[in-house]
C-alpha positions in Angstrom: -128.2 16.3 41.0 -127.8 19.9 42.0 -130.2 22.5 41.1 -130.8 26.0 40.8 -130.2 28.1 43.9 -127.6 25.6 45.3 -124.5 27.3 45.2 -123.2 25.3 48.5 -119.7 24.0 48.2 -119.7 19.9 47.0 -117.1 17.7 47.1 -115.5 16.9 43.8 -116.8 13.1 44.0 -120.4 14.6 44.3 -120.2 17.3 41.7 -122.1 17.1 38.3 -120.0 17.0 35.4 -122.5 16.6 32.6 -126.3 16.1 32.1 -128.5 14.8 29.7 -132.6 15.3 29.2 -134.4 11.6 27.8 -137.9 12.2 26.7 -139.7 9.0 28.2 -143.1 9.6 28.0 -144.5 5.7 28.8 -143.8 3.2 31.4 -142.3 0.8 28.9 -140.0 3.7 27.9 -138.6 4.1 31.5 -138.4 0.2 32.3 -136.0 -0.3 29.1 -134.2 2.9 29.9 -134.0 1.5 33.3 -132.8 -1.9 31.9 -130.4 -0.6 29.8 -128.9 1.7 33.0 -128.5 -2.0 34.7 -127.0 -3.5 32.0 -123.8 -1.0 31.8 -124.1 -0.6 35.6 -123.9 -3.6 36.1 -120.6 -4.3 33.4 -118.9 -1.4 35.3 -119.2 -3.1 39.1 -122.0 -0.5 39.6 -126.0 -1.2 40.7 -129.0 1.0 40.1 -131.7 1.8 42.4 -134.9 3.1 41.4 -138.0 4.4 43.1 -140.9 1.8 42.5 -144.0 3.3 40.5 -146.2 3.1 44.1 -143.8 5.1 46.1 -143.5 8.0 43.6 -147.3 8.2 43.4 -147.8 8.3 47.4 -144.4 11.2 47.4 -147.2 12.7 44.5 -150.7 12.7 46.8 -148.0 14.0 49.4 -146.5 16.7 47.9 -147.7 17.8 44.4 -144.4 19.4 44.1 -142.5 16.1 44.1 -144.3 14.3 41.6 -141.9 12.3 39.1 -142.5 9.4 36.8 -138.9 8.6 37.6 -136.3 9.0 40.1 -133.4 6.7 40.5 -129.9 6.6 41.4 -126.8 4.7 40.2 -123.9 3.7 42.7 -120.4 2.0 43.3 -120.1 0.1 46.4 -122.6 -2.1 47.8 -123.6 0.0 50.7 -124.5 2.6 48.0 -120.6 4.4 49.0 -120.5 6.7 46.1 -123.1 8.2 44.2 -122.0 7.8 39.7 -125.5 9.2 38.4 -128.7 10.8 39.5 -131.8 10.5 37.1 -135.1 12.1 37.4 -138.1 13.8 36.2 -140.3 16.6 37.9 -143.7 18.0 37.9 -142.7 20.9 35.6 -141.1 18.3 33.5 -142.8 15.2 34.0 -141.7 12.6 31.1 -138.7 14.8 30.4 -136.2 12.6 32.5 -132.4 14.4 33.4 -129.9 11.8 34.3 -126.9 14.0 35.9 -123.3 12.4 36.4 -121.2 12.8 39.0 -117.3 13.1 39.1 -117.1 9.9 41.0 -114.5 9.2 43.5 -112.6 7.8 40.1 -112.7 10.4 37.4 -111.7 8.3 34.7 -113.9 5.1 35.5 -116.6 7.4 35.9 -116.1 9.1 31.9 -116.2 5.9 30.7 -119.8 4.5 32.4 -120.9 7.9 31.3 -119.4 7.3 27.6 -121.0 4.0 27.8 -124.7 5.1 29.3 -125.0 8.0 26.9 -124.1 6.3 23.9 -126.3 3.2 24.5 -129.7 6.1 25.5 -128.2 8.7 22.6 -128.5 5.5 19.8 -132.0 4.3 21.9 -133.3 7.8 22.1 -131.9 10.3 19.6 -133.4 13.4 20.4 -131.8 12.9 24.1 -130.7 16.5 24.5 -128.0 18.0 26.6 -128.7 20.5 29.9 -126.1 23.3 31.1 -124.0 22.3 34.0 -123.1 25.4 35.3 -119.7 26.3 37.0 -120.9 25.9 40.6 -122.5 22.3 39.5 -126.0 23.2 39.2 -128.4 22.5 36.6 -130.8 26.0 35.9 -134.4 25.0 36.2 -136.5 23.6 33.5 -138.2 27.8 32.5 -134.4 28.9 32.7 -133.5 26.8 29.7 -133.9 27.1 26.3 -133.8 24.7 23.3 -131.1 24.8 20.9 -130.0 22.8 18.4 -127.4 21.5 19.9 -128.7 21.0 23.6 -130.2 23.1 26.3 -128.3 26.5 27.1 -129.2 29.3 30.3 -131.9 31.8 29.1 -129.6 34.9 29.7 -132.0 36.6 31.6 -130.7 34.6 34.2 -127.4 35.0 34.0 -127.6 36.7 37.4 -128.6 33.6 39.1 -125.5 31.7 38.6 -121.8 32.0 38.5 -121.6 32.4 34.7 -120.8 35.1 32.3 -123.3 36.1 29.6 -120.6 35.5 26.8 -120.0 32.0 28.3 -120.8 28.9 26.3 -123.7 27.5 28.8 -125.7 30.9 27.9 -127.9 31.5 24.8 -126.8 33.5 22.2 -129.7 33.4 19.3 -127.7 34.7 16.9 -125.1 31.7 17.0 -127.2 28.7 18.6 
């Protein structure tokens, strides 16, 4: 997952193609959104790996900064070759899990586990809400977003910060969101 500030060329296989916020707020939320990552994973030749609660609370005594309740990745190959997904919390949204997919070394496989994921979380988790990727693959940080009805958009006042023009679809616009 890219985030705001990274404006460093990626290669296409590693580029973020559309994200997703799941509110999981408990530790049986994440183990059955965690199972049900596996389950299509695993249908699609892919495997997940995910940070075990103990780790994530040493990284958290560590550095405050990096606290999560979640951080996982999903991958083809089985010396992790290609990255599909990255999925993640953080301490200014803690509970407030983004899973990001990737382009994939195979575009089309990779729609299809994403088709598959998000419509297995969206009918688990309906108030799953979409995040702005913007054009250079970056996802704004959590205070540069703002809730609409339908999904996340750039507050405009930081329109600046990215490679996107205030008219664009990723930006808010009050009036029409």
């Amino acid at each position: 997952m890219v985030v705001s500030g990274c404006v460093a060329p990626q290669p296409h296989s590693g580029r973020t193609v559309a994200a997703f916020e799941v509110q999981l707020h408990t530790p049986s939320d994440r183990a059955e959104f965690l199972a049900i990552l596996r389950q299509v994973s695993q249908a699609e030749g892919l495997h997940v790996d995910a940070e075990n609660d103990e780790s994530l609370r040493y990284t958290a005594e560590a550095i405050p900064e990096a606290n999560r309740t979640l951080r996982a990745a999903i991958w083809r190959g089985t010396e992790d070759d290609h990255a599909e997904a990255v999925i993640m919390d953080g301490h200014d949204h803690l509970g407030l899990v983004w899973i990001a997919f990737l382009e994939g070394e195979d575009p089309a496989s990779a729609t299809r586990f994403r088709e598959r994921v998000m419509n297995r979380l969206v009918l688990r988790w309906p108030e799953t809400m979409s995040l702005p990727v913007m054009p250079t693959g970056s996802i704004p940080n959590p205070h540069q977003l703002v809730k609409t009805r339908s999904g996340y958009k750039l507050d405009p006042a930081y329109v600046s910060s990215y490679e996107v023009k205030a008219s664009s679809r990723l930006v808010s616009h009050p009036q029409a969101d």
